[in-house]
Backbone bond lengths (Angstrom), bond angles and torsions (degrees), N, CA, C in turn:
res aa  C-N    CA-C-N  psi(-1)  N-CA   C-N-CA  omega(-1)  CA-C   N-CA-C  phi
1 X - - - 1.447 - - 1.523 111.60 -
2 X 1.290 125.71 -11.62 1.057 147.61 178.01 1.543 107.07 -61.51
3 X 1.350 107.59 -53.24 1.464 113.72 167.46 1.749 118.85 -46.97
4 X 1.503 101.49 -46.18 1.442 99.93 -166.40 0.950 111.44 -68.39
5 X 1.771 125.92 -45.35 1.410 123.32 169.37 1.326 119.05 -59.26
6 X 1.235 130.67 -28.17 1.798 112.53 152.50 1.306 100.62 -57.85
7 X 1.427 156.38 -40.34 1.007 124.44 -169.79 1.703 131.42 -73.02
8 X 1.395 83.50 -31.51 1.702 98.74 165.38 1.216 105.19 -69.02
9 X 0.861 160.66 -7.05 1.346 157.61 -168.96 1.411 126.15 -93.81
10 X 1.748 90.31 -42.41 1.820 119.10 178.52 2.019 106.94 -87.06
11 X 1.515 106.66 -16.07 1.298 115.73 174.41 1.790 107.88 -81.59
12 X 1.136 102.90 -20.85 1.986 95.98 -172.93 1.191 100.87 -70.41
13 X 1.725 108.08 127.53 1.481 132.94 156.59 2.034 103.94 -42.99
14 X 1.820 103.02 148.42 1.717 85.74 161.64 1.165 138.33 -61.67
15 X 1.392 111.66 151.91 1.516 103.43 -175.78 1.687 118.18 74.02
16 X 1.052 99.59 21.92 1.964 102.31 177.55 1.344 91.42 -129.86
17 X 1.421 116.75 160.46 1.326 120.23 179.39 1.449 105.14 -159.76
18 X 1.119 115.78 153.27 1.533 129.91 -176.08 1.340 114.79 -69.50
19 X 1.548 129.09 111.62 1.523 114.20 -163.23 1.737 91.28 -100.95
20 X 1.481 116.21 -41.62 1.859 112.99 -170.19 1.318 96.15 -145.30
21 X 1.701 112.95 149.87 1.650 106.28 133.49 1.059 124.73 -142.39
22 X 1.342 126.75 -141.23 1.577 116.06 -176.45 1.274 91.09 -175.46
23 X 1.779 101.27 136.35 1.491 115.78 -174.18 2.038 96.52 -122.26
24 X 1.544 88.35 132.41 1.280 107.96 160.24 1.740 126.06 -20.96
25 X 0.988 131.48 108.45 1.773 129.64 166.54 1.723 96.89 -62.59
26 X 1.343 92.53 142.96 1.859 93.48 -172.47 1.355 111.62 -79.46
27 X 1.260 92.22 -23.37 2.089 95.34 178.16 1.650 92.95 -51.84
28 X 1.443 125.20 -66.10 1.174 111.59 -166.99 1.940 119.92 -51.40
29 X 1.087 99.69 -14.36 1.818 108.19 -176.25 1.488 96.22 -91.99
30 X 0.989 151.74 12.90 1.357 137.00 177.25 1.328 146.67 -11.64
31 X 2.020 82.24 -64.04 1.338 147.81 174.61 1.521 129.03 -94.83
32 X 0.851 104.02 0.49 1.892 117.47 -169.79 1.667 111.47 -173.14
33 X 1.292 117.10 164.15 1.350 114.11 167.17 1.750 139.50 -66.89
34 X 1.062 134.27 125.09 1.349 125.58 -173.72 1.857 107.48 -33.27
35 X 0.984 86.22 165.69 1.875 103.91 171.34 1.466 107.94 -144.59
36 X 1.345 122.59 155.42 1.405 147.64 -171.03 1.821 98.84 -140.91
37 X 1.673 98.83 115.95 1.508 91.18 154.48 1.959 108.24 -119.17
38 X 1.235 90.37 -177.80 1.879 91.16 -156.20 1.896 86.52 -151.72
39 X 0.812 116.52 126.27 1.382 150.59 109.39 1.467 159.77 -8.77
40 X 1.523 114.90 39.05 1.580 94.16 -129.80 1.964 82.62 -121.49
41 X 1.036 109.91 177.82 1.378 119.45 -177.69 1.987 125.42 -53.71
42 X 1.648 98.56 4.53 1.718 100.06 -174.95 1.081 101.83 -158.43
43 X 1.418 130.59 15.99 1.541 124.97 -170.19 1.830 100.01 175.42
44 X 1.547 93.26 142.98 1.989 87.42 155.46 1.749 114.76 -102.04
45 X 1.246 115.29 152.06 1.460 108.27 175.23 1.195 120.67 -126.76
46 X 1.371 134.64 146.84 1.304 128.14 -176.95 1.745 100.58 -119.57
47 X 1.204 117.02 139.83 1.449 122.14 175.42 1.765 111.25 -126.03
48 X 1.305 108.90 85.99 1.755 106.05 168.31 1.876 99.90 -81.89
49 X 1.428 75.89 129.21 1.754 74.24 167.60 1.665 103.40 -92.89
50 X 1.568 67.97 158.20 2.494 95.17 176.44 1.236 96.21 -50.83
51 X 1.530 81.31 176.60 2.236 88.73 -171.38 1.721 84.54 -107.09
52 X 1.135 127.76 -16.82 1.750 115.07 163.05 1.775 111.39 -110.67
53 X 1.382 114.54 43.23 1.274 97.96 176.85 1.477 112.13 123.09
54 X 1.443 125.71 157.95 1.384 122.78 164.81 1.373 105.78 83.18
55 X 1.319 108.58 -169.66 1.323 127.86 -164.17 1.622 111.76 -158.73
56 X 0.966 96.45 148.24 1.946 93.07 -177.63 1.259 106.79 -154.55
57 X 1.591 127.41 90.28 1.346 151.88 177.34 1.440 101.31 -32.12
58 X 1.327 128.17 150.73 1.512 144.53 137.62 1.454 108.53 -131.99
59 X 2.005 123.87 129.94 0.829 103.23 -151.52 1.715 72.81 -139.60
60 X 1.238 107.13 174.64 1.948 113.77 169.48 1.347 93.96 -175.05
61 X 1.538 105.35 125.45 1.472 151.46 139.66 1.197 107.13 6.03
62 X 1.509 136.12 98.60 1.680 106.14 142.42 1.448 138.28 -4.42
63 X 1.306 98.95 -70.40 1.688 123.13 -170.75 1.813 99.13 -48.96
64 X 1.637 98.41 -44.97 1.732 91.78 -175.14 1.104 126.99 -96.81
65 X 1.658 123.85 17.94 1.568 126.94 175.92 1.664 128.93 -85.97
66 X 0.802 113.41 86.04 1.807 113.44 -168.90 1.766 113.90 -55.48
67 X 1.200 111.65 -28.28 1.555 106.71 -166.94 1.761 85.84 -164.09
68 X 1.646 93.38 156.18 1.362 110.42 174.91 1.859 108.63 -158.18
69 X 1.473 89.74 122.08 1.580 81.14 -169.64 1.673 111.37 -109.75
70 X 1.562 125.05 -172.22 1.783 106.45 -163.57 1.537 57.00 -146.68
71 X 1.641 101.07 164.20 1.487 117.46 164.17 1.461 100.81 -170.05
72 X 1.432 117.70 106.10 1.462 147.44 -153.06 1.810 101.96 -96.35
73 X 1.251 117.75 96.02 1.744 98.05 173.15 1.475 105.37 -130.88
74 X 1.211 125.96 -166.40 1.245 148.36 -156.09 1.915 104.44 -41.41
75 X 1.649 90.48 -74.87 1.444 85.67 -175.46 1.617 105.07 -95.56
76 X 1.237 112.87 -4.97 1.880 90.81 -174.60 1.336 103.85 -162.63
77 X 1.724 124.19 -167.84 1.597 116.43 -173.64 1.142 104.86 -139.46
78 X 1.273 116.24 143.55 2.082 119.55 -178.66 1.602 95.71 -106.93
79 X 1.304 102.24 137.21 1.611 128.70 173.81 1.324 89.92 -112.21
80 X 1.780 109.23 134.38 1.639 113.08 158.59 1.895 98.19 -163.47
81 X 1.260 83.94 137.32 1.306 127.40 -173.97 1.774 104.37 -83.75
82 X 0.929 138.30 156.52 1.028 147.15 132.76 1.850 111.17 -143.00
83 X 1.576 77.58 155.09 1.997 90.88 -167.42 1.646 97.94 -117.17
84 X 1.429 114.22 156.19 1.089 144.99 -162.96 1.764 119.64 -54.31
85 X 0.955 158.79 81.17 1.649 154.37 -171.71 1.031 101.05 -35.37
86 X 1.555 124.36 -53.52 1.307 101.83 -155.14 1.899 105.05 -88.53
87 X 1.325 114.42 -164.41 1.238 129.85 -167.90 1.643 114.37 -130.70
88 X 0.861 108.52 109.59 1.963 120.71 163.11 1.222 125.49 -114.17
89 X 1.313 136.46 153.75 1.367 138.80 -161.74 1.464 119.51 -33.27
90 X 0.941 93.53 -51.93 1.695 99.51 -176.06 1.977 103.29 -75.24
91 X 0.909 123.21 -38.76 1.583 113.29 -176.74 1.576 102.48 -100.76
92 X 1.708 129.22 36.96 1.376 98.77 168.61 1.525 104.08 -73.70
93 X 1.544 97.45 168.64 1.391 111.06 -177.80 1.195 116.72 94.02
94 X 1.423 132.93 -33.38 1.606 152.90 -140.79 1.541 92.79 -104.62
95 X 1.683 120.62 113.68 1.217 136.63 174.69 1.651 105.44 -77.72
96 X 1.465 122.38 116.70 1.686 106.80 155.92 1.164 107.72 -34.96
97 X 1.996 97.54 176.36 1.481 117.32 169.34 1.595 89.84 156.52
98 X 1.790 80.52 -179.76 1.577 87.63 170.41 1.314 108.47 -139.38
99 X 1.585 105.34 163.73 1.250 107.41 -171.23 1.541 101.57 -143.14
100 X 1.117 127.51 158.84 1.057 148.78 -159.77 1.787 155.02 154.46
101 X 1.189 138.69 -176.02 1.224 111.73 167.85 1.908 112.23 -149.36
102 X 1.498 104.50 177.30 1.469 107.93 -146.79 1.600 75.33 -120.86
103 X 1.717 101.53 147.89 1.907 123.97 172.01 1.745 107.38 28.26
104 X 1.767 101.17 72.10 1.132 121.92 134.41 1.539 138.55 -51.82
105 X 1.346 124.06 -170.98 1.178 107.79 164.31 1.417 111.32 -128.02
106 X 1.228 109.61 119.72 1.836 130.37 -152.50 1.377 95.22 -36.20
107 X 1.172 133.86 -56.28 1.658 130.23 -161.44 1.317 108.63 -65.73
108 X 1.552 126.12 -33.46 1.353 123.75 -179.25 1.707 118.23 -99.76
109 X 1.224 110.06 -20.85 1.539 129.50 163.88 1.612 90.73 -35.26
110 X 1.949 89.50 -79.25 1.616 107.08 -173.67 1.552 110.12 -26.63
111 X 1.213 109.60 -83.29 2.112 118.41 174.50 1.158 120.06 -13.71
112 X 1.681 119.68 -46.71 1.252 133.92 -155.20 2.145 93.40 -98.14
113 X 1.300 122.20 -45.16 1.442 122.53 -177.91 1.923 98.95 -71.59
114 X 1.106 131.76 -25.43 1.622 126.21 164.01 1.115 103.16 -62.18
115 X 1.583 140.81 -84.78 1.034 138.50 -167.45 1.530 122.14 -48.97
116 X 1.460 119.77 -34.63 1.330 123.16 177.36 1.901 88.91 -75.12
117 X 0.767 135.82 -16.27 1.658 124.30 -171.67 1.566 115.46 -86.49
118 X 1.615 91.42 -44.37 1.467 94.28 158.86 1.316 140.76 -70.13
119 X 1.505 106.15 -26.44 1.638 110.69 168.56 1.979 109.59 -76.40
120 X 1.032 100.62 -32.86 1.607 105.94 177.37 1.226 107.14 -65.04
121 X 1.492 134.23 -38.22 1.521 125.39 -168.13 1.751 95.07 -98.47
122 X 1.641 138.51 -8.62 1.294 129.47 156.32 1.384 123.91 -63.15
123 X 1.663 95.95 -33.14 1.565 103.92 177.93 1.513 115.09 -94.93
124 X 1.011 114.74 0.84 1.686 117.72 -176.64 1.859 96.67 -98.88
125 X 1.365 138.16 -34.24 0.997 164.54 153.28 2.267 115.59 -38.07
126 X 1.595 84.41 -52.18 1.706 100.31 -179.70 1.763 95.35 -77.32
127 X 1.298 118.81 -36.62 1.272 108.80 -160.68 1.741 100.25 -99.14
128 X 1.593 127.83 18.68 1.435 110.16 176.64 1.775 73.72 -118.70
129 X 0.940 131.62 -26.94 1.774 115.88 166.98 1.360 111.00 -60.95
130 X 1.442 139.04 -34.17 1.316 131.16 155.89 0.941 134.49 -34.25
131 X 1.242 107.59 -63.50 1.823 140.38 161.91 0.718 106.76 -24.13
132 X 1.675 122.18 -70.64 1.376 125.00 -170.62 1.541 108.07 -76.35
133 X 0.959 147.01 -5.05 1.515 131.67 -171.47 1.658 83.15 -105.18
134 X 1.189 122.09 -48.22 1.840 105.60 170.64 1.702 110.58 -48.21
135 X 1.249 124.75 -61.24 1.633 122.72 177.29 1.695 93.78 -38.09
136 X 1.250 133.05 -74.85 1.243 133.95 -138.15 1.662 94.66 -76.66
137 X 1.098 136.26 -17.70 1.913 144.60 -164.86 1.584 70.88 -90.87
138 X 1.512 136.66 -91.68 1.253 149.53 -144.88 2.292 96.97 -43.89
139 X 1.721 92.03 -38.27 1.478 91.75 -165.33 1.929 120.09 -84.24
140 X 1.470 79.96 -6.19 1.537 85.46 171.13 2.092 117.57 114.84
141 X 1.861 70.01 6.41 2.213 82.50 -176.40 2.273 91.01 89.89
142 X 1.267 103.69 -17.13 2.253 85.48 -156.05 1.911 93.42 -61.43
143 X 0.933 114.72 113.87 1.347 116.16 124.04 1.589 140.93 -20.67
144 X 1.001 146.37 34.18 1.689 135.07 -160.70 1.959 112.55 -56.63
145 X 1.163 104.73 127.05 1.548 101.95 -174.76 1.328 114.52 65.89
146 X 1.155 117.41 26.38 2.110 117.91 -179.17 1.275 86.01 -131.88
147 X 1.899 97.97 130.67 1.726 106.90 167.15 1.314 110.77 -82.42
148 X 1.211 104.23 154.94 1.478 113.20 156.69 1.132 129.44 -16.09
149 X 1.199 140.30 109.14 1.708 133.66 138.41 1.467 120.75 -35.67
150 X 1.304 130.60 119.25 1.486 140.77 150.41 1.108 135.53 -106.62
151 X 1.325 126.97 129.49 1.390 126.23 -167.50 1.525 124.61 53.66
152 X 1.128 110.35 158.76 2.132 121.68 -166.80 1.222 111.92 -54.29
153 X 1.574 123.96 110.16 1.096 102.72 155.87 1.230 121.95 -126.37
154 X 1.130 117.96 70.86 1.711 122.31 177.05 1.745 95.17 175.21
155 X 1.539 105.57 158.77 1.260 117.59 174.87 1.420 120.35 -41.85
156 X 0.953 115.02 -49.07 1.986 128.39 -174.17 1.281 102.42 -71.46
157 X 1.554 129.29 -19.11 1.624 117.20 -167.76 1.402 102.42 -113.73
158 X 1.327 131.73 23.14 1.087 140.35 178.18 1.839 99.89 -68.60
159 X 1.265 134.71 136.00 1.520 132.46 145.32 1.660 94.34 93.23
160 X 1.646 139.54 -0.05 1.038 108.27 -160.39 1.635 148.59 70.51
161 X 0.965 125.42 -146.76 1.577 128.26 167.84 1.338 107.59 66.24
162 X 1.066 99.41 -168.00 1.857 129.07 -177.52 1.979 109.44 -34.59
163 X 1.370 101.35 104.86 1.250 90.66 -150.68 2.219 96.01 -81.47
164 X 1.356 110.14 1.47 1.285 111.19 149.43 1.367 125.88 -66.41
165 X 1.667 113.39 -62.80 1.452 108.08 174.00 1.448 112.09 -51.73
166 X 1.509 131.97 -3.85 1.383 120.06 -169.81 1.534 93.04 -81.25
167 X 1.367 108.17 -58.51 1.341 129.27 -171.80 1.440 115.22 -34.60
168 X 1.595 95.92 -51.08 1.850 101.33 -179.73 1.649 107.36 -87.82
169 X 0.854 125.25 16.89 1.491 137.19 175.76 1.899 93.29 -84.61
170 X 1.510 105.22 -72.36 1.133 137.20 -171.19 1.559 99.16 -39.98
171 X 1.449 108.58 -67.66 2.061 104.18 173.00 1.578 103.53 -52.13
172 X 0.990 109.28 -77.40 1.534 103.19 175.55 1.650 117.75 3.74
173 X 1.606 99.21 -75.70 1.327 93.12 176.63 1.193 148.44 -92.02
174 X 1.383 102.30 6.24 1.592 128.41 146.67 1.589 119.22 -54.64
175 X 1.355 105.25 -61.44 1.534 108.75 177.97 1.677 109.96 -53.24
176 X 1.542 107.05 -46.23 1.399 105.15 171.94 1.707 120.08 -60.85
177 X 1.539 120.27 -1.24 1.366 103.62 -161.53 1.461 137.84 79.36
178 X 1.521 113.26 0.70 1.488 108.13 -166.54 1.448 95.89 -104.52
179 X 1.090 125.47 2.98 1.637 126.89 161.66 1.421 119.04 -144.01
180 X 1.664 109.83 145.94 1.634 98.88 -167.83 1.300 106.19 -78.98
181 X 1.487 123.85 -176.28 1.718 125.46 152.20 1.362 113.92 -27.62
182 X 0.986 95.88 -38.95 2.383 92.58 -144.87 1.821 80.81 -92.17
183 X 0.944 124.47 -33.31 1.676 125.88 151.15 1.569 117.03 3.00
184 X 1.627 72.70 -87.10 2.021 134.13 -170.87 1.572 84.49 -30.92
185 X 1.737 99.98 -75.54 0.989 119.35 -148.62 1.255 121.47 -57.06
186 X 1.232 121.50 -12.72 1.606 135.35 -153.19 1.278 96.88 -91.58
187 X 1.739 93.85 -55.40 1.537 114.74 -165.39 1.700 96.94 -55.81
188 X 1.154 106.74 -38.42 1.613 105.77 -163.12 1.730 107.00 -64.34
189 X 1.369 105.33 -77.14 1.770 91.23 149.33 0.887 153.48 14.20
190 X 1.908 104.35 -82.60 1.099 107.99 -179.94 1.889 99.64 -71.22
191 X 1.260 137.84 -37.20 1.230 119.88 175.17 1.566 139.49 -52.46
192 X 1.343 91.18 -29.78 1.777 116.60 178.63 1.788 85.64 -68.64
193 X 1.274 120.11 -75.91 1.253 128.24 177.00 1.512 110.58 -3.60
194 X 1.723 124.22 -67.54 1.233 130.84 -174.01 1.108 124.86 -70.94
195 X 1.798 124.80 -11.42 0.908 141.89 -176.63 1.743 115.72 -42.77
């Protein structure tokens, strides 16, 4: 299994990093090949190895996981994932499902169901701030019972102007990293806001 986690390792995009994983108890492999799932800072991955060798990744998105459940018993622990039905820009094409694996080993199961919990409730969080800036685009930008915004508060609303060039300012420095999503998102807002 040693192998696979070098392989997960040599698979991370830049800037992603491996937060947990959890390797198969062999009692549960008896009958089939071990599996490794992993955890890593932009995706969960599952690795069953071939029945002659190798490895063959299955991986799913943060952005597209709706629920993830842990189930802790006697000798071992199941991690499972399930991903989203419906479809948004970034996942057209992308069928739900679930993914996951059976008699882990409870301590690393555990590691790997925190981190998937925390990325699920960041992304369940990014996507009801979406929501709402779609409700409020659909409603016309009004606010009801929200005061006014005055003066800059975020990188992109600095100086005014072109409340497009603000906007593409704003990706800009997202893509660069110098502000997170929930950032993005504010900034975006608050620009739609002035509209």
């Amino acid at each position: 299994m040693l192998a696979a986690l070098s392989h997960i390792n040599a698979m991370l995009v830049p800037g992603e990093t491996l937060e947990a994983y959890a390797v198969q108890r062999r009692i549960f492999a008896l009958t089939r090949r071990r599996i490794l799932v992993a955890a890593t800072s932009g995706r969960f991955i599952a690795v069953p190895r071939g029945m002659f060798g190798g490895f063959t990744p299955i991986d799913m998105r943060w952005q597209d996981i709706e629920d993830v459940h842990l189930r802790v018993g006697v000798l071992g622990a199941d991690v499972a994932v399930r991903a989203m039905q419906r479809e948004d820009l970034a996942s057209a094409g992308h069928a739900g499902g679930t993914l996951g694996a059976t008699g882990l080993r409870k301590e690393q199961a555990e590691r790997v169901y925190r981190v998937c919990q925390a990325q699920s409730q960041a992304w369940r969080e990014k996507r009801r701030i979406r929501d709402l800036d779609e409700l409020r685009a659909k409603s016309g930008g009004l606010q009801f019972g929200a005061s006014p915004t005055t003066g800059a508060s975020g990188p992109a609303d600095v100086g005014g102007g072109d409340p497009v060039a603000r906007l593409q300012r704003a990706k800009e420095m997202l893509a660069g990293g110098l502000i997170t999503d929930a950032e993005y998102e504010s900034i975006k807002a608050k620009i739609v806001d002035r509209l």
